[in-house]
N, CA and C atoms as a LAMMPS dump frame, in Angstrom:
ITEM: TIMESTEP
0
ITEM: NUMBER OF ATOMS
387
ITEM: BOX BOUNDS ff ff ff
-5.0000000000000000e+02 5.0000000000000000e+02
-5.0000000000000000e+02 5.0000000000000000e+02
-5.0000000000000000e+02 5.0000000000000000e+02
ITEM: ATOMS id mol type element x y z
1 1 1 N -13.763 -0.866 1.001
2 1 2 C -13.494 -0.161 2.242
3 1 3 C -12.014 -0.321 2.577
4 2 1 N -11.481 0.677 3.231
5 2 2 C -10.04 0.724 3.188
6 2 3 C -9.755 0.542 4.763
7 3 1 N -8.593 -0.271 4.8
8 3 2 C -8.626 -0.958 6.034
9 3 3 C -7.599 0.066 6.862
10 4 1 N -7.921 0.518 7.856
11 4 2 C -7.043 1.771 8.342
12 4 3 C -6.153 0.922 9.452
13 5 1 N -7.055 -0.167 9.821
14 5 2 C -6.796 -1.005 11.076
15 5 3 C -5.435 -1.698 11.018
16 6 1 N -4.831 -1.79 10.001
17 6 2 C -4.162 -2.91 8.796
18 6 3 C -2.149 -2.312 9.542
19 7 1 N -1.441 -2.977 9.85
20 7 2 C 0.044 -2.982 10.458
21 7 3 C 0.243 -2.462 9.154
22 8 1 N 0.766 -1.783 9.645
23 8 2 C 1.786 -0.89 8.471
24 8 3 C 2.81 -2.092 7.591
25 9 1 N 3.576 -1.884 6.619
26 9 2 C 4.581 -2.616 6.184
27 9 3 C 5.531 -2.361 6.042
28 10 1 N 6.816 -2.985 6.644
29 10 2 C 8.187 -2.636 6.898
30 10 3 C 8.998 -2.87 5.44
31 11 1 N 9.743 -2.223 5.641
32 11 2 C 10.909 -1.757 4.387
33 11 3 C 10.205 -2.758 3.271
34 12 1 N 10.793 -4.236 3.869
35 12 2 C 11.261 -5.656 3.039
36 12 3 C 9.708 -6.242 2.992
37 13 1 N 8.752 -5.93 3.717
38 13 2 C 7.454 -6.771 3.107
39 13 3 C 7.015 -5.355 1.747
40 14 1 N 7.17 -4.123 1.952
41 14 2 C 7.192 -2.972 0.448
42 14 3 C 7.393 -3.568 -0.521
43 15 1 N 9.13 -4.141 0.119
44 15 2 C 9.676 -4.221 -1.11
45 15 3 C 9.09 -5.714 -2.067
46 16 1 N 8.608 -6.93 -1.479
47 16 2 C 7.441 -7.966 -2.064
48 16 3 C 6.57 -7.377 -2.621
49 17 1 N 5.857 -6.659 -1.682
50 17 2 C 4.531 -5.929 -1.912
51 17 3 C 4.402 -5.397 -3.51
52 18 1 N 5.755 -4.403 -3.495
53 18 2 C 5.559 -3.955 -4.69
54 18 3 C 5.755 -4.895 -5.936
55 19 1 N 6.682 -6.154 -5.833
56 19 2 C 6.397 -7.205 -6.87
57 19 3 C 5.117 -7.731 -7.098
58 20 1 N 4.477 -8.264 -5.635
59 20 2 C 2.841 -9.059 -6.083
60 20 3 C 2.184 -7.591 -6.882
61 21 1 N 2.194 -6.327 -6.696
62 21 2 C 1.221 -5.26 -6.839
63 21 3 C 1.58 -5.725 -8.767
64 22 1 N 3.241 -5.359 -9.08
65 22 2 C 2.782 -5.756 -10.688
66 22 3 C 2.959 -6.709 -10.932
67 23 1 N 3.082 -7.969 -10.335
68 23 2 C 2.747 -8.975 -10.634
69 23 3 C 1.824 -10.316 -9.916
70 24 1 N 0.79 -9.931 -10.387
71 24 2 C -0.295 -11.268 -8.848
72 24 3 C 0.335 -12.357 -9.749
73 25 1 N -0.379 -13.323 -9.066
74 25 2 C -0.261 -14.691 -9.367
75 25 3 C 1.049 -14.873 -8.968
76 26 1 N 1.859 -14.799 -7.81
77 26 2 C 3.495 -14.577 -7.906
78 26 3 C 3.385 -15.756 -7.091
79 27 1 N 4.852 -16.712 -6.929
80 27 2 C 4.702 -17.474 -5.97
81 27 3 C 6.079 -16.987 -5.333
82 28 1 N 6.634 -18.026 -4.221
83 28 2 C 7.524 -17.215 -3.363
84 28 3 C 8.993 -17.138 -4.049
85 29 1 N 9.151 -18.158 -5.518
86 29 2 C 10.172 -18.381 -5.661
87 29 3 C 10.021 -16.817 -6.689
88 30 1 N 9.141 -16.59 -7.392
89 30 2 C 9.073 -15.777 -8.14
90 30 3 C 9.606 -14.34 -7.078
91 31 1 N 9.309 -13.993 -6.067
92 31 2 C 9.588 -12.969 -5.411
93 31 3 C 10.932 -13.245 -4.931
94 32 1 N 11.074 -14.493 -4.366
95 32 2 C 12.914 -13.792 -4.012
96 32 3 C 13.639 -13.278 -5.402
97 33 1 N 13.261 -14.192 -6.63
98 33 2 C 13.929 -13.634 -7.696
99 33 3 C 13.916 -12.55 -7.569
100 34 1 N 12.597 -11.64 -7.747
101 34 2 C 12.266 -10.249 -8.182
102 34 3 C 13.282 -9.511 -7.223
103 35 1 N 13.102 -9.669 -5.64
104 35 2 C 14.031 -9.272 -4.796
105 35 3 C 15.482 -9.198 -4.67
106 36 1 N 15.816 -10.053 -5.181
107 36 2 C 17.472 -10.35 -5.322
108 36 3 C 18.418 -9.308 -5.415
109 37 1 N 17.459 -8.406 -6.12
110 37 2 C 18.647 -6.948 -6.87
111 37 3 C 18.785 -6.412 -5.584
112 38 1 N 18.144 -6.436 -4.972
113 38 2 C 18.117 -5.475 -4.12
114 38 3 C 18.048 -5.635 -2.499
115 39 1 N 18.269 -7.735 -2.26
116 39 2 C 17.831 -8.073 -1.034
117 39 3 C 18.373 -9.61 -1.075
118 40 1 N 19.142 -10.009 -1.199
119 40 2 C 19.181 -11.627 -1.156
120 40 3 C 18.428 -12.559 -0.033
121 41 1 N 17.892 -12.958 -0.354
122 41 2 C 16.909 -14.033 1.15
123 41 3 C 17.347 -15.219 0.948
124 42 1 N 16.989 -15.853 1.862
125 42 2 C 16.583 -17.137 1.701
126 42 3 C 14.934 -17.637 1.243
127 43 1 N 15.151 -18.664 0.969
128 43 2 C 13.168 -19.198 0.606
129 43 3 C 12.639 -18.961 2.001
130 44 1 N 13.225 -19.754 3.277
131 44 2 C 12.116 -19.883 4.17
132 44 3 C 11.879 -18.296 4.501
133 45 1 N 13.019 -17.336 4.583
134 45 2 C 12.449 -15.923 4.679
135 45 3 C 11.367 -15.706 3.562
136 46 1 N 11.412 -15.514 2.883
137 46 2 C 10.424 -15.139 1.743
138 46 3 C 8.894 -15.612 2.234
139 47 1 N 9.055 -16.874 2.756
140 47 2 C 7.897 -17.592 3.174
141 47 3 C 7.287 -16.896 4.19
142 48 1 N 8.129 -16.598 4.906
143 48 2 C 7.587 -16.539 6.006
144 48 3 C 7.528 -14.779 5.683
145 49 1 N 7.521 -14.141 5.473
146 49 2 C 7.105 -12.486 4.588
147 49 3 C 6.061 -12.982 4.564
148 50 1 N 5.849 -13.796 3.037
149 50 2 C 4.795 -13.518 2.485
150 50 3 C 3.2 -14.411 3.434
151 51 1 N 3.614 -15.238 4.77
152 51 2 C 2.594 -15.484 5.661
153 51 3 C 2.575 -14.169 6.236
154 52 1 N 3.316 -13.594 6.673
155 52 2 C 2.852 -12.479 7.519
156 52 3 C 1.99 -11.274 6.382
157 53 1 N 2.372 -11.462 5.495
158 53 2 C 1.667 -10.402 4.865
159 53 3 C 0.165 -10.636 4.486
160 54 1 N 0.018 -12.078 4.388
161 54 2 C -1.175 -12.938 4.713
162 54 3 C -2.028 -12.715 5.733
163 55 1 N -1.027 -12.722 6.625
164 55 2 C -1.983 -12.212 8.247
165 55 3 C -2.371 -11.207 8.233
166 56 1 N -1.734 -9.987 8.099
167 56 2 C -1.842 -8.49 7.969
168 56 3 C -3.015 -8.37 7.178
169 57 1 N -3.373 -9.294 6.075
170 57 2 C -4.518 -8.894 5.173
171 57 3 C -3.827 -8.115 3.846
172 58 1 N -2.36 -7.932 3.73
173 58 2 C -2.05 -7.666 2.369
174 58 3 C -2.123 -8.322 1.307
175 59 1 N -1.83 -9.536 1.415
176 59 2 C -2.12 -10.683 0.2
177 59 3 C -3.064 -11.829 0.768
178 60 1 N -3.42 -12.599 -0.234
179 60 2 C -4.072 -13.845 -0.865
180 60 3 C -3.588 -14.796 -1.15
181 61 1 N -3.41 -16.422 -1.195
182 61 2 C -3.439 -17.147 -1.77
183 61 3 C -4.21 -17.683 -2.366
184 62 1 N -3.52 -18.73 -3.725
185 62 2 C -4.157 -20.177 -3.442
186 62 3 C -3.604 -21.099 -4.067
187 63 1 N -3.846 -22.087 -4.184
188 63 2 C -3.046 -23.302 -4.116
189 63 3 C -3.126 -23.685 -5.748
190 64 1 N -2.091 -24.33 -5.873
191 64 2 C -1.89 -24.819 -7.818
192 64 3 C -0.735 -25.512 -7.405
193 65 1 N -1.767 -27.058 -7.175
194 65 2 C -0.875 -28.399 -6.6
195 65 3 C -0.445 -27.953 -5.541
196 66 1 N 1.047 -27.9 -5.432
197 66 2 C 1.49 -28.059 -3.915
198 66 3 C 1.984 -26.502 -3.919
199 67 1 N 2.091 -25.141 -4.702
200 67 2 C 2.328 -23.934 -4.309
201 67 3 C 1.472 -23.15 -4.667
202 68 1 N 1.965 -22.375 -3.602
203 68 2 C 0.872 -20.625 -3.084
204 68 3 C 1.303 -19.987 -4.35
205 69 1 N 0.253 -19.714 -4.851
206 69 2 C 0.311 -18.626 -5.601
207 69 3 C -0.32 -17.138 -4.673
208 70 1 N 0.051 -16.049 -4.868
209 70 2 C -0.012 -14.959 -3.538
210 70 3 C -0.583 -13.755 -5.221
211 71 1 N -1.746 -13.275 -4.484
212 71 2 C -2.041 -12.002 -4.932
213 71 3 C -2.535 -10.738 -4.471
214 72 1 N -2.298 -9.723 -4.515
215 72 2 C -2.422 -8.423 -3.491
216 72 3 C -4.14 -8.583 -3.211
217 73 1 N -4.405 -8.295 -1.818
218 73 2 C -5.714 -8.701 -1.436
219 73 3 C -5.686 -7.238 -1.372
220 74 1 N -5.12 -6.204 -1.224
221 74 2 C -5.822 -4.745 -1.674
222 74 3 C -5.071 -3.8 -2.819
223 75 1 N -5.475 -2.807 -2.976
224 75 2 C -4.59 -1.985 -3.825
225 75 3 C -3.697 -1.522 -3.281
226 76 1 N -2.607 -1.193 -4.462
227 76 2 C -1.409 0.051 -4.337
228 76 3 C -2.075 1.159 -3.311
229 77 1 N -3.087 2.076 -4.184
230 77 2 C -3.526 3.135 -3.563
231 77 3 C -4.38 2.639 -2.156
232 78 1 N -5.161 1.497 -2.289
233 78 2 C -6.175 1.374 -1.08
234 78 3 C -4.615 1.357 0.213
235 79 1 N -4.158 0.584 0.572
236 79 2 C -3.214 0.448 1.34
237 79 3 C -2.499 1.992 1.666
238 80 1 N -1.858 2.739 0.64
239 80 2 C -1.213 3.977 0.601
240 80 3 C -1.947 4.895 1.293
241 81 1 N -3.912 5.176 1.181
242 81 2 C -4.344 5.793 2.04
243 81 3 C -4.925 5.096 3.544
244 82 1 N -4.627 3.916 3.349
245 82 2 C -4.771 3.643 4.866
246 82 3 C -3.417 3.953 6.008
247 83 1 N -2.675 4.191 5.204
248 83 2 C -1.32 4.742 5.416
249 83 3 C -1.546 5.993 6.32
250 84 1 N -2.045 6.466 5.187
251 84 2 C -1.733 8.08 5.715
252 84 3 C -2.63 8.361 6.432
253 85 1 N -4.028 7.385 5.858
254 85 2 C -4.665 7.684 7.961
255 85 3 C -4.202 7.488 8.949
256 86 1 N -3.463 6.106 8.994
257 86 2 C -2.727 6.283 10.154
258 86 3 C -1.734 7.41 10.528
259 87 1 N -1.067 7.85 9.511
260 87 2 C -0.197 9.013 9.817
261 87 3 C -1.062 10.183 9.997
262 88 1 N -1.782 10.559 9.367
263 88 2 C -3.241 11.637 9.848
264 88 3 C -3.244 11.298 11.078
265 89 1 N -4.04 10.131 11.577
266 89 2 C -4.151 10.196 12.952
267 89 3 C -2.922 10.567 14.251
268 90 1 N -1.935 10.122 14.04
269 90 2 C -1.313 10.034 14.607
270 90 3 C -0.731 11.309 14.996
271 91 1 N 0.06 11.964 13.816
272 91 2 C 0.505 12.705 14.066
273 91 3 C -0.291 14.38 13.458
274 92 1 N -1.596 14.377 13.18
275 92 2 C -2.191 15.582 13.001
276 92 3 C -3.485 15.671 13.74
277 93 1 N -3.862 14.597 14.775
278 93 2 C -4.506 14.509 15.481
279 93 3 C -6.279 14.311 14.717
280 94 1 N -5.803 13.397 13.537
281 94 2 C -6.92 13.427 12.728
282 94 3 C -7.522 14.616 11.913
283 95 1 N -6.496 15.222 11.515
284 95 2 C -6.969 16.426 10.812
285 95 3 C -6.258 16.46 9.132
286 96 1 N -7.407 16.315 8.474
287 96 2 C -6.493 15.878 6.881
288 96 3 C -6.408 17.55 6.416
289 97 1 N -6.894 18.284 6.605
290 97 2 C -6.785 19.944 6.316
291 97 3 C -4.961 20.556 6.966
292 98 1 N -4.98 19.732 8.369
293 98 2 C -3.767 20.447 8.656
294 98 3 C -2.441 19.102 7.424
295 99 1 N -2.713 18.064 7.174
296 99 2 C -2.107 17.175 6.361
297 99 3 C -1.598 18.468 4.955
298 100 1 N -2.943 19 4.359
299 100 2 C -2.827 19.7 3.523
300 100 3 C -2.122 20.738 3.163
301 101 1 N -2.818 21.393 4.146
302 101 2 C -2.023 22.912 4.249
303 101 3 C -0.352 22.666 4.418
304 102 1 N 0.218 21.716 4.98
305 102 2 C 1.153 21.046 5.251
306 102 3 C 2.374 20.781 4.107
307 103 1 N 1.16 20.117 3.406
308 103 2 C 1.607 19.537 1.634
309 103 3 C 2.093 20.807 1.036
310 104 1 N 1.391 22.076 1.151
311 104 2 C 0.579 23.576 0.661
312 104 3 C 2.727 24.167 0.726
313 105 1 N 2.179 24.175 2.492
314 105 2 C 3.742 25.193 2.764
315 105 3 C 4.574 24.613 2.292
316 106 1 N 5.04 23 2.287
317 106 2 C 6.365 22.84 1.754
318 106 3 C 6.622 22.507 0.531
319 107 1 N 5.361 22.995 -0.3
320 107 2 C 5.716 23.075 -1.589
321 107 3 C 5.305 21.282 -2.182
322 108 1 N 4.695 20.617 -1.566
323 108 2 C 4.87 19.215 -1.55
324 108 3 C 3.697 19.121 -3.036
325 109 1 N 3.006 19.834 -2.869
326 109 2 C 1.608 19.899 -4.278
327 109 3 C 2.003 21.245 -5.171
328 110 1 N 2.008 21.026 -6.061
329 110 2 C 2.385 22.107 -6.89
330 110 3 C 0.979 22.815 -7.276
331 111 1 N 0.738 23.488 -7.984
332 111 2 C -0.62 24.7 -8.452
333 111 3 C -1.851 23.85 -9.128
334 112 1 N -0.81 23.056 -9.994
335 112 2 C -1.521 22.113 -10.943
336 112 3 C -2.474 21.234 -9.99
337 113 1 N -1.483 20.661 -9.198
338 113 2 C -2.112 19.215 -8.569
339 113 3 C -3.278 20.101 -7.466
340 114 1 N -3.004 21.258 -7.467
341 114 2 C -3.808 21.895 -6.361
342 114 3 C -5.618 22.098 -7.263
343 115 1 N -5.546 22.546 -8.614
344 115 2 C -5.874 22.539 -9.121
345 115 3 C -7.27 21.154 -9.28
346 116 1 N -6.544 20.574 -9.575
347 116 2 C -7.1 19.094 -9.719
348 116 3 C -7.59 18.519 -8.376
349 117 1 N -7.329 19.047 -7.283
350 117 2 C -7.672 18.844 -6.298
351 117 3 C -9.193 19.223 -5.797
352 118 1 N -8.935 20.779 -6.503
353 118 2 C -10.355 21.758 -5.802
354 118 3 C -11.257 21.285 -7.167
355 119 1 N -11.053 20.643 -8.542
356 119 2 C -11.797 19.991 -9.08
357 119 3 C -12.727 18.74 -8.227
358 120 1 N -11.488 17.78 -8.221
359 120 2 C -12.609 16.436 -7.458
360 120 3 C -13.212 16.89 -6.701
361 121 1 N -13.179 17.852 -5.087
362 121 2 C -13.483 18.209 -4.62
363 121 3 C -14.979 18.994 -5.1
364 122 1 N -14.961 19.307 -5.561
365 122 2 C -15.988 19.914 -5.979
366 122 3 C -17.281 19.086 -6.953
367 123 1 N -16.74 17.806 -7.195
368 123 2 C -17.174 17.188 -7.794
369 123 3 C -18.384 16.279 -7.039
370 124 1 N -17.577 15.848 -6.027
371 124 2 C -17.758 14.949 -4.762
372 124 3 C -18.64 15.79 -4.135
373 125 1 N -18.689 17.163 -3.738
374 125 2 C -19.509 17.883 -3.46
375 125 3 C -21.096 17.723 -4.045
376 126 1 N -21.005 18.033 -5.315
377 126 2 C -22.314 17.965 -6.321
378 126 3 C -22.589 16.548 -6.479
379 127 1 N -21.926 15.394 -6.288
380 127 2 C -22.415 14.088 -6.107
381 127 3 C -22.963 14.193 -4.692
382 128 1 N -22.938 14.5 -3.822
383 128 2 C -23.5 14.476 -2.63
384 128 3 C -24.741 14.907 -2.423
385 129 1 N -25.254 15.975 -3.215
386 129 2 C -26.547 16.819 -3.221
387 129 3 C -27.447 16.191 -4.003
């Protein structure tokens, strides 16, 4: 079940996020590394990220001796569409059709992906019956 309820994530917990996503088992020293290119921290920042992302319900620990090892407690994609419910809700007043049509006008889905679309769709349909 996809947690819609779930604080969004700002720039710099993404940018972790997307290290634990390809790499679990990460601990914090492993992520400032990963981060570095692109973010220099300190440890206790890092730490304190990766508790809040704890709280939020994005990651996991557990312990091996005295460090957290941290692993994504949901998916890439599970998270990405709890996303866009919130952005559905918010700003289309809960309407994933006007989301679409949306995608449609600015060219955002091409023929193909449209394609593949009215497939699942249709799929999900005949699983239902």
């Amino acid at each position: 079940m996809i947690n819609t309820r779930q604080r969004p994530l700002t720039a710099l917990e993404q940018l972790i996020m997307d290290h634990i996503w390809t790499r679990p088992g990460s601990t914090a020293d492993d992520c400032r590394e990963a981060v570095a290119a692109n973010r220099r921290l300190k440890d206790s920042t890092i730490r304190t990220i990766l508790r809040k992302l704890e709280e939020k319900g994005y990651v996991t620990h557990r312990i091996d001796g005295r460090t957290f090892v941290y692993s994504p407690a949901e998916t890439r994609r599970n998270v990405a569409v709890g996303a866009t419910r919130q952005l559905i809700d918010r700003f289309l007043n809960g309407s994933v059709e006007e989301l679409v049509v949306g995608l449609v006008d600015q060219q955002v889905l091409d023929p193909r992906q449209l394609e593949t679309l009215a497939r699942k769709i249709a799929s999900a349909k005949e699983r239902e019956l």
